[in-house]
C-alpha positions as CSV (number, residue, x, y, z in Angstrom):
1,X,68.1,70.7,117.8
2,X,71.5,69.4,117.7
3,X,73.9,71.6,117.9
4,X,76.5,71.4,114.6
5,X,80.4,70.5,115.8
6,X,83.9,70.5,114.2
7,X,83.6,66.7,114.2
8,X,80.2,67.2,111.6
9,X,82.1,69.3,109.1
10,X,85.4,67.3,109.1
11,X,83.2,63.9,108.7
12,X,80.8,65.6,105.9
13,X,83.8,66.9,104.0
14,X,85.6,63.5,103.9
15,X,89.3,65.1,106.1
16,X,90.7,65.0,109.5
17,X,89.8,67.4,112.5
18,X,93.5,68.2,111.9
19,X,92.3,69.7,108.3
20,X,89.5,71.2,108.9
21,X,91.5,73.1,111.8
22,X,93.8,74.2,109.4
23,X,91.2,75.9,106.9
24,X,89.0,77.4,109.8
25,X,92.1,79.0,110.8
26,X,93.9,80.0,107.6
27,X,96.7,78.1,107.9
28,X,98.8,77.1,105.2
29,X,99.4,73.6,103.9
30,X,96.3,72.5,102.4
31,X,95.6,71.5,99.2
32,X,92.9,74.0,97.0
33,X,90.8,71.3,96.6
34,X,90.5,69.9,100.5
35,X,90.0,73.7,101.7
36,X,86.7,74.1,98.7
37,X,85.7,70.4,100.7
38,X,85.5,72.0,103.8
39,X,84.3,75.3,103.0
40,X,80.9,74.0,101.3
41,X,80.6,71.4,104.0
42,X,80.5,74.4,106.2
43,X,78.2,76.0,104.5
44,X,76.2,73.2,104.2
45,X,75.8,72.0,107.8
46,X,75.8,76.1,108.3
47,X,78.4,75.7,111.0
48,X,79.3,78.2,113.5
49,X,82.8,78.1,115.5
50,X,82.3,78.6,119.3
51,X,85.5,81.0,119.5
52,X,84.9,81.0,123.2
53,X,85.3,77.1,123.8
54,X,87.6,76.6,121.4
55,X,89.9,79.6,123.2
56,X,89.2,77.8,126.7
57,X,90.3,74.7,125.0
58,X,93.5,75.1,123.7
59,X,94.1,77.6,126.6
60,X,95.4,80.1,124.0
61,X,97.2,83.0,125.2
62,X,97.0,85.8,122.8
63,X,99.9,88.7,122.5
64,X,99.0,91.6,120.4
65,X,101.4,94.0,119.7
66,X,100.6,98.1,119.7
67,X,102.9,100.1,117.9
68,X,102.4,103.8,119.1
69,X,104.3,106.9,118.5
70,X,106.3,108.3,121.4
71,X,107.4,111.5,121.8
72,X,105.7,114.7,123.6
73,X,102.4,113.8,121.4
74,X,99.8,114.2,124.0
75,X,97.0,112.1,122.7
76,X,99.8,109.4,121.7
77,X,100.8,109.3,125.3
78,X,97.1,108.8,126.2
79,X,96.8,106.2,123.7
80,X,99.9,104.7,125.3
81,X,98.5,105.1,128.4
82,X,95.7,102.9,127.9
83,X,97.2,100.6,126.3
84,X,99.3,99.6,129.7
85,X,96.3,99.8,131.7
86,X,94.3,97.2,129.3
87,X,97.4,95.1,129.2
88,X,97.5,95.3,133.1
89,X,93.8,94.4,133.1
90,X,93.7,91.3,130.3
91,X,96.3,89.9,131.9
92,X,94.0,87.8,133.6
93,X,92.0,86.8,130.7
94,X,95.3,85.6,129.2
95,X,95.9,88.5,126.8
96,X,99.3,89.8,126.8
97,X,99.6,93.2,125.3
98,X,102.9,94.9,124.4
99,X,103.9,98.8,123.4
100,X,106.3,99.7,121.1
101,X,107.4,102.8,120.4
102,X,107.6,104.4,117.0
103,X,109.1,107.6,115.5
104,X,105.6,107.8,113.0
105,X,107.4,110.4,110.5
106,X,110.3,107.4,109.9
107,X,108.7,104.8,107.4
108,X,112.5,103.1,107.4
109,X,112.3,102.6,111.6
110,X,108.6,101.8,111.5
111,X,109.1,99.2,108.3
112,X,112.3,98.0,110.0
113,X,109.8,96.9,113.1
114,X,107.0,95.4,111.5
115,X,110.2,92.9,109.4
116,X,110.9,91.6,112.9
117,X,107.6,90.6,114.3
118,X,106.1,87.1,113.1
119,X,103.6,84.5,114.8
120,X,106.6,82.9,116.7
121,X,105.7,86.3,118.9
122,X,102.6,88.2,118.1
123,X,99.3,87.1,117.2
124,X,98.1,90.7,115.9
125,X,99.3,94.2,115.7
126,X,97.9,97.5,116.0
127,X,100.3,99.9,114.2
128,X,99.6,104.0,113.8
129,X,101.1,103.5,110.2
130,X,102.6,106.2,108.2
131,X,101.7,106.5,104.4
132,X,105.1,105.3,103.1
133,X,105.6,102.9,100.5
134,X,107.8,100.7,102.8
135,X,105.4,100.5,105.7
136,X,102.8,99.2,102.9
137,X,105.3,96.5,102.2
138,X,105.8,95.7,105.4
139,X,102.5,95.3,106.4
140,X,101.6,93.3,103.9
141,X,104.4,90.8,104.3
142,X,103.4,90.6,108.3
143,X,100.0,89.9,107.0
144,X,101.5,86.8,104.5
145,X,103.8,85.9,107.3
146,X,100.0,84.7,108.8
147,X,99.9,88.3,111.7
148,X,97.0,90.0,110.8
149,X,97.3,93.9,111.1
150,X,95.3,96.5,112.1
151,X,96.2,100.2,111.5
152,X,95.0,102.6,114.2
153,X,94.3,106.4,113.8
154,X,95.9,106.9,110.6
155,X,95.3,104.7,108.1
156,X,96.8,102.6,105.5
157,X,94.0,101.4,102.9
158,X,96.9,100.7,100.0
159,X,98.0,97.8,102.7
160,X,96.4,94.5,103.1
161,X,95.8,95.7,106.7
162,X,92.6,93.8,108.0
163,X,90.9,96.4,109.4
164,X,91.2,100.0,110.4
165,X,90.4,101.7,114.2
166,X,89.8,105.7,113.8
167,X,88.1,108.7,112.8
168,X,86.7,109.5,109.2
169,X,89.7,112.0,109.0
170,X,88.1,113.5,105.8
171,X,85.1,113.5,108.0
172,X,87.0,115.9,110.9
173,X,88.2,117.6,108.4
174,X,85.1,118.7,107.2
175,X,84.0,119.3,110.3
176,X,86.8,121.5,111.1
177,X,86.4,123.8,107.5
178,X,82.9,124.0,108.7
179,X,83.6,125.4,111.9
180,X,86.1,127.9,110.7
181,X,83.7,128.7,108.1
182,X,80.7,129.6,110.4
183,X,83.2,131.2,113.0
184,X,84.8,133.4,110.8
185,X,83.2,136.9,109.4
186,X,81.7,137.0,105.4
187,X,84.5,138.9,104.5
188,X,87.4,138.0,102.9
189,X,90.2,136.3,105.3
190,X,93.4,134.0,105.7
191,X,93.5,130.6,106.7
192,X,96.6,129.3,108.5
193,X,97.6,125.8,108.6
194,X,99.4,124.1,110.5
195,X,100.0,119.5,109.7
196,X,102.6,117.3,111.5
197,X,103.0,116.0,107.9
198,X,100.9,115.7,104.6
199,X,102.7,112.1,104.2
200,X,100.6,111.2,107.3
201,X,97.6,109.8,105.9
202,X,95.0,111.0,108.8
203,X,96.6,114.5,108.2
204,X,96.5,114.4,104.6
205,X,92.4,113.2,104.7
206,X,91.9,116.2,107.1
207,X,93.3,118.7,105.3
208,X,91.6,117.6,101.9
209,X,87.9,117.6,104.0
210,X,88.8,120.8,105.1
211,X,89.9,122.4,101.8
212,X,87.0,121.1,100.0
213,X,84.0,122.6,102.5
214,X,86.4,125.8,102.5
215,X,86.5,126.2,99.0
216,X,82.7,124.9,98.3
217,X,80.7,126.6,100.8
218,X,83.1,129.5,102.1
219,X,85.4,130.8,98.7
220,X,85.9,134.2,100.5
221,X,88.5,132.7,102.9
222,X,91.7,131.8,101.4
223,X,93.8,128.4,103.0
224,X,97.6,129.8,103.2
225,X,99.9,126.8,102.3
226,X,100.5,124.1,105.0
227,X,103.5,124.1,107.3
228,X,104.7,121.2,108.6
229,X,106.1,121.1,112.0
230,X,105.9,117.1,112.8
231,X,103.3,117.1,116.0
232,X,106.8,119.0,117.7
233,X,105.5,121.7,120.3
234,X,108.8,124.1,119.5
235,X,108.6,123.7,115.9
236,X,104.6,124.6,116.1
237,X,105.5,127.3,118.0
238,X,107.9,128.6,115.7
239,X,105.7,127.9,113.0
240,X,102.7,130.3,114.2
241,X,104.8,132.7,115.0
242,X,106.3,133.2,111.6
243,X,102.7,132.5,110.2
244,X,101.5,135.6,112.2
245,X,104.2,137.9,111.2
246,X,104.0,136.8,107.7
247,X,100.3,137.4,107.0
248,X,99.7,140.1,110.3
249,X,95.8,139.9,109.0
250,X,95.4,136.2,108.8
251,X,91.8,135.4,110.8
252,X,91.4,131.4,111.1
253,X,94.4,129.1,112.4
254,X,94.1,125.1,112.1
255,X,96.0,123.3,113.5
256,X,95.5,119.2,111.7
257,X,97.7,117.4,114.0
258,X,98.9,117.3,117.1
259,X,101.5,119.9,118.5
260,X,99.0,122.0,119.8
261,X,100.7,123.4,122.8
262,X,103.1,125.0,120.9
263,X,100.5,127.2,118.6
264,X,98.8,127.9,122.1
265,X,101.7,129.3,123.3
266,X,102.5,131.5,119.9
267,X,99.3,132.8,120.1
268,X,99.4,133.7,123.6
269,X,102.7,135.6,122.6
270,X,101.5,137.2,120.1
271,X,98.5,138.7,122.1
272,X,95.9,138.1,119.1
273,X,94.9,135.2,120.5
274,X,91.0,136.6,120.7
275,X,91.5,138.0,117.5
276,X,91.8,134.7,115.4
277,X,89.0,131.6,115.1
278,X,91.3,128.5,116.3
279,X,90.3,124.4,115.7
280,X,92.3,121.9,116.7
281,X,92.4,118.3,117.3
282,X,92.5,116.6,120.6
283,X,91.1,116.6,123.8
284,X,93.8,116.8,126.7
285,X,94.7,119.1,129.7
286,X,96.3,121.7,127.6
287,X,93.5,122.1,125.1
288,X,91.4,121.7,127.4
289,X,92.5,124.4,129.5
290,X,93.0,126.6,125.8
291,X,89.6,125.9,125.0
292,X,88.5,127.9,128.6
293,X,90.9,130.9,128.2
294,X,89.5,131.4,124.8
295,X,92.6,130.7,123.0
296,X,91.2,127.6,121.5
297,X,87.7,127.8,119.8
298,X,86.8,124.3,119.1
299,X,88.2,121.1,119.2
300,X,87.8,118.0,117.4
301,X,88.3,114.5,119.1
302,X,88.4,111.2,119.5
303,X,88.3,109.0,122.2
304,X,91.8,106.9,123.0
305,X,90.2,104.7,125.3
306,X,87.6,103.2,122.6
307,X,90.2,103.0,120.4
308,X,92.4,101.0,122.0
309,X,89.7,98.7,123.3
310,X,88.5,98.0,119.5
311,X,91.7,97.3,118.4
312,X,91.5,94.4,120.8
313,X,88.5,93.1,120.1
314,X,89.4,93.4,116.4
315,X,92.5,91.7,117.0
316,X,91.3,89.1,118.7
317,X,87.9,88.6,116.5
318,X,90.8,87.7,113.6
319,X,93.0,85.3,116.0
320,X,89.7,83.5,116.5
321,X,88.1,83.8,112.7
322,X,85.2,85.6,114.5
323,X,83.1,88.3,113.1
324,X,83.9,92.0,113.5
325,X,81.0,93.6,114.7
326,X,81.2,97.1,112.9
327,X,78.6,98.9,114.8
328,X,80.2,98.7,118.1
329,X,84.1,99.5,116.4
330,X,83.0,102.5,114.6
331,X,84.9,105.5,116.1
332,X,82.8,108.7,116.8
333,X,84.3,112.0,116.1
334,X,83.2,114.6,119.0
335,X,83.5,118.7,119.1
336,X,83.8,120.1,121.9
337,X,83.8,123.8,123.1
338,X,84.3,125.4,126.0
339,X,80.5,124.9,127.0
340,X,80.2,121.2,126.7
341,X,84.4,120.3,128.6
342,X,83.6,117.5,130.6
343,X,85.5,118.0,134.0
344,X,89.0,117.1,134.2
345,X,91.9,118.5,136.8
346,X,93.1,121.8,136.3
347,X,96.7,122.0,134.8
348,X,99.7,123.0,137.4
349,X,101.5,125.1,135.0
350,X,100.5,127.2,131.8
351,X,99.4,126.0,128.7
């Protein structure tokens, strides 16, 4: 059976190959009218695009930009991290992929990026977006400036963003009350918690999964208010230790975002680190290493690597006006405890 071309749609629909180019790709300057011609000629001849070819054809390079937090985050440095090697790697298969850093708790800085970027230099971005107001608007004027946008880990549904590469945060959180739930005695107890911010939205969807299984299935424990400390190791640090002298019988710590080293170290201070049931998120050296002193109970985590290859297959599915296939870009969320670590190198100096 002959196979169905460009050529077939742009002669059934009565334009130029020019034209039909032009709606396949979503590009502006055709008239309502000519893009309805094209679409039901496409329809009609059931015509499917070979991305590949058409890539190899025009010889397309495509730049995606990744806008990551910086800062001593250690998953965000991971993230980082394979970012660089993929964009060492793809370089080959003429993908150029560039890192920006971000300050993630300043909508201004990250809005003020997104205003600069347009398809003169980017054909996608992958942003960790913050739940401001601003960074909605921003994304959704990259997006009508024709530079489709995909938020990673935290995400940004209010936006016209594309698509989103993550977790089910309400999920992990969930998943986290649970824990604490089954951990902890019957008897009444204290929660502590501990969020980089509540106007993250990946915090904000943990702590409401977590507050709903807590107050549903375990009402005897009580969630103490959340303290902010912006994913910063010294401010965590500072904030468990005022948790602990505050509430001296709290039981449960959880810790929503990132930060963890400094809770590790405030508990090791504190010498109650046995004493109290504590979940956190992220799997690198220094939880890992928390997890087999027994300061850390359980972790929750998700896997940088897949993330950062899905946003590049997503990206570039949307350059090309391919399908996303959802199956293989849905982001697992994995627990892990001391009994399941898989092995890694052991740290060179304390957690």
């Amino acid at each position: 059976m002959k196979r169905v071309t460009i050529h077939d749609v742009a002669e059934t629909a009565g334009v130029s190959l020019a034209t039909v180019d032009r709606v396949l790709n979503g590009r502006p300057g055709v008239r309502k009218t000519t893009i309805e011609k094209v679409k039901k000629a496409v329809d009609t001849l059931n015509y499917k695009p070979d991305v590949f070819a058409a890539g190899l054809a025009k010889k397309r390079l495509y730049r995606f930009h990744f806008l990551i937090p910086n800062g001593p985050n250690a998953f965000m440095e991971d993230l980082t991290r394979e970012a660089a090697t993929h964009a060492q790697s793809l370089s080959s298969d003429r993908m150029h992929v560039h890192v920006e850093p971000i300050d993630a708790f300043d909508g201004h800085r990250v809005a003020g990026t997104l205003a600069i970027l347009d398809s003169s230099v980017c054909d996608g971005v992958a942003v960790v977006a913050p739940a401001f107001p601003e960074v909605r608007a921003a994304i959704d004027r990259l997006q009508d400036r024709g530079v489709p946008v995909v938020t990673l880990v935290s995400d940004h549904p209010s936006s016209t963003r594309q698509h989103f590469v993550g977790i089910d945060n309400v999920a992990a959180g969930r998943t986290a009350g649970r824990l604490l739930g089954r951990f902890l005695p019957s008897q009444p107890a204290k929660i502590g918690l501990i969020a980089g911010s509540l106007g993250l939205r990946d915090h904000a969807d943990r702590f409401a999964g977590c507050r709903s299984v807590i107050e549903a299935d375990f009402p005897h424990l009580e969630l103490l208010k959340v303290r902010e400390g912006r994913d910063d190791n010294a401010r965590n640090q500072d904030l468990v230790q005022r948790l602990l002298n505050d509430h001296p019988d709290v039981a449960g710590l959880y810790n929503i975002g990132a930060g963890n080293r400094g809770a590790i170290a405030a508990l090791q201070a504190s010498g109650r680190a046995r004493d109290i049931v504590f979940v956190g998120h992220e799997l690198t050296p220094y939880t890992s290493q928390a997890l087999r002193l027994n300061i850390l109970d359980a972790v929750i985590a998700q896997d940088p690597g897949h993330e950062i290859r899905s946003a590049i297959r997503v990206l570039k599915a949307l350059s090309d006006g391919a399908p996303i296939i959802e199956g293989q870009e849905r982001i697992g969320i994995d627990v892990f405890l001391k009994d399941n670590l898989p092995e890694s190198p052991e740290l060179t100096q304390p957690v």
